[in-house]
C-alpha positions in Angstrom: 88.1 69.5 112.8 89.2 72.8 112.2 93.2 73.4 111.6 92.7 77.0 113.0 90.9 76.0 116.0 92.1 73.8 119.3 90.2 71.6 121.0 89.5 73.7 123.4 88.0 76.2 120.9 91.3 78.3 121.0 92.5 80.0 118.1 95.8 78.7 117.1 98.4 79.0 114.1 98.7 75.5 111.9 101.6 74.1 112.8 104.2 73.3 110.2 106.8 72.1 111.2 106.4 68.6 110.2 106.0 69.5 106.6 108.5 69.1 104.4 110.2 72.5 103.2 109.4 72.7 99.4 109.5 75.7 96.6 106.7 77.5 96.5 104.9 80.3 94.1 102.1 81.6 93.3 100.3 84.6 91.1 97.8 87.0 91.6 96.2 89.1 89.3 93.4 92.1 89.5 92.7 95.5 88.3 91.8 99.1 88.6 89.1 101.1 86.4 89.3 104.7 86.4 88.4 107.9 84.4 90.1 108.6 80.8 91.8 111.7 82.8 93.2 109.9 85.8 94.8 107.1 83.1 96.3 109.5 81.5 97.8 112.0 84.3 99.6 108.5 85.0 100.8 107.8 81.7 101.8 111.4 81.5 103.4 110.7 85.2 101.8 114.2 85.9 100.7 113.2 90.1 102.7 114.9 92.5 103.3 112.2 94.6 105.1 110.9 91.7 105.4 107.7 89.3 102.3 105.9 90.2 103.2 102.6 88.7 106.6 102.9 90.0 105.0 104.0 93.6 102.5 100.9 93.2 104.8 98.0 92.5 107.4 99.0 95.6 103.8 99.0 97.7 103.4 95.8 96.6 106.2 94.7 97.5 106.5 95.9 100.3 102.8 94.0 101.6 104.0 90.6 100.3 106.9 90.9 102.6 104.6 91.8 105.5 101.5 89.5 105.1 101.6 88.2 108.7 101.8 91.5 110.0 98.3 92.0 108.5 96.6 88.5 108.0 95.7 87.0 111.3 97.1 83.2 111.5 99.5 84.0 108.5 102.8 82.4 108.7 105.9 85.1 108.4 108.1 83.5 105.3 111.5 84.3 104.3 110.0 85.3 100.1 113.1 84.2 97.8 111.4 86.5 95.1 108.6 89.0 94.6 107.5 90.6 91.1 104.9 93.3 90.7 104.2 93.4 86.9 101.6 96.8 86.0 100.2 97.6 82.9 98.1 100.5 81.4 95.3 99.0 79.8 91.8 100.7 77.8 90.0 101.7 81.1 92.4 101.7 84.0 95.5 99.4 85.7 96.1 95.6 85.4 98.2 94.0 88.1 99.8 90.8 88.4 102.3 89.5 91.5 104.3 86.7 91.6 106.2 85.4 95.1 108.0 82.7 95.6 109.7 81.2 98.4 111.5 78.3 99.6 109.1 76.7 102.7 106.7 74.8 104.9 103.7 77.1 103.4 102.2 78.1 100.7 102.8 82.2 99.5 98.8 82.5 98.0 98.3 85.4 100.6 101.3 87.0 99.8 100.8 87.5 96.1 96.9 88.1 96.7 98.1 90.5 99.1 100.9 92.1 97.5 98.5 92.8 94.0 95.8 94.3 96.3 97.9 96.6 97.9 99.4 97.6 94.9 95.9 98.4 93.5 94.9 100.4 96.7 98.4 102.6 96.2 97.6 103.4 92.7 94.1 104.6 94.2 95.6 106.3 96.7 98.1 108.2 94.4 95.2 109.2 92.0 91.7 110.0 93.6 92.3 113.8 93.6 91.9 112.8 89.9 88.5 110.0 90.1 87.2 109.0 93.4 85.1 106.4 91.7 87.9 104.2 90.6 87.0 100.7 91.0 88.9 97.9 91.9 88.0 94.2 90.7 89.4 91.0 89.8 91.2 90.2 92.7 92.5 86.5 92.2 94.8 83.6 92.3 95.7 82.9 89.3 97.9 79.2 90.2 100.2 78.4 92.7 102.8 75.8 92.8 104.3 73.6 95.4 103.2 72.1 99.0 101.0 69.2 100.1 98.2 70.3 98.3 100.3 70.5 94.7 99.4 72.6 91.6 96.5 75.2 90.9 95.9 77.1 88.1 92.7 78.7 87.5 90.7 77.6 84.4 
């Protein structure tokens, strides 16, 4: 039996509100590859749209807080926290997010969410620079909390 799906064939949102309210977290993790030139207009901070990894993590914020606006079925949840960590690495952009949330569901989508769009808003910011950027990795790293209890990936 589908938890998405009435018995009628409807599509429905799970229903929660049994389940007990618990804290909640989880982290996501991916990256952007991109040329030697485009890395370095951003650690030179030389876009004119301005600080790209500044830019990046408020995106990324911002889509964590608005995950049910985007992924059908999603529950809308009150996030207690929400961290968007960047770094420069060899070839490109490493993101990580971390939500957390007091609640009757789990915040997976939100971080995996939050890192993507963070990801998309460095691309964004610097194709005039490399159109072929890649983005990869996009993951859940563990999560913590609920019925189902503790991930982290191996």
């Amino acid at each position: 039996m589908s938890t998405h799906v009435d018995a009628q064939g409807n599509v429905m949102m799970v229903d929660v509100t049994e389940k007990a309210v618990t804290e909640r977290s989880a982290v996501a993790e991916g990256s952007i590859a991109m040329s030697a030139a485009a890395l370095e207009a951003i650690r030179k901070r030389a876009f004119a749209k301005g600080d790209v990894i500044t830019v990046a993590q408020l995106a990324g914020i911002m889509a964590s807080k608005r995950t049910a606006d985007i992924i059908p079925l999603c529950h809308p949840l009150p996030l207690s926290n929400c961290k968007v960590e960047m770094q420069l690495t060899a070839t490109g952009v490493h993101a990580l997010c971390t939500v957390k949330t007091a609640g009757r569901t789990g915040v997976e989508m939100e971080a995996l969410t939050g890192v993507s769009v963070a990801l998309l808003t460095v691309y964004d910011m610097c194709k005039s620079l490399d159109k072929g950027m890649e983005i990869s990795g996009i993951r859940l790293l563990k999560k913590s909390g609920g019925k189902s209890g503790d991930y982290a990936r191996p």
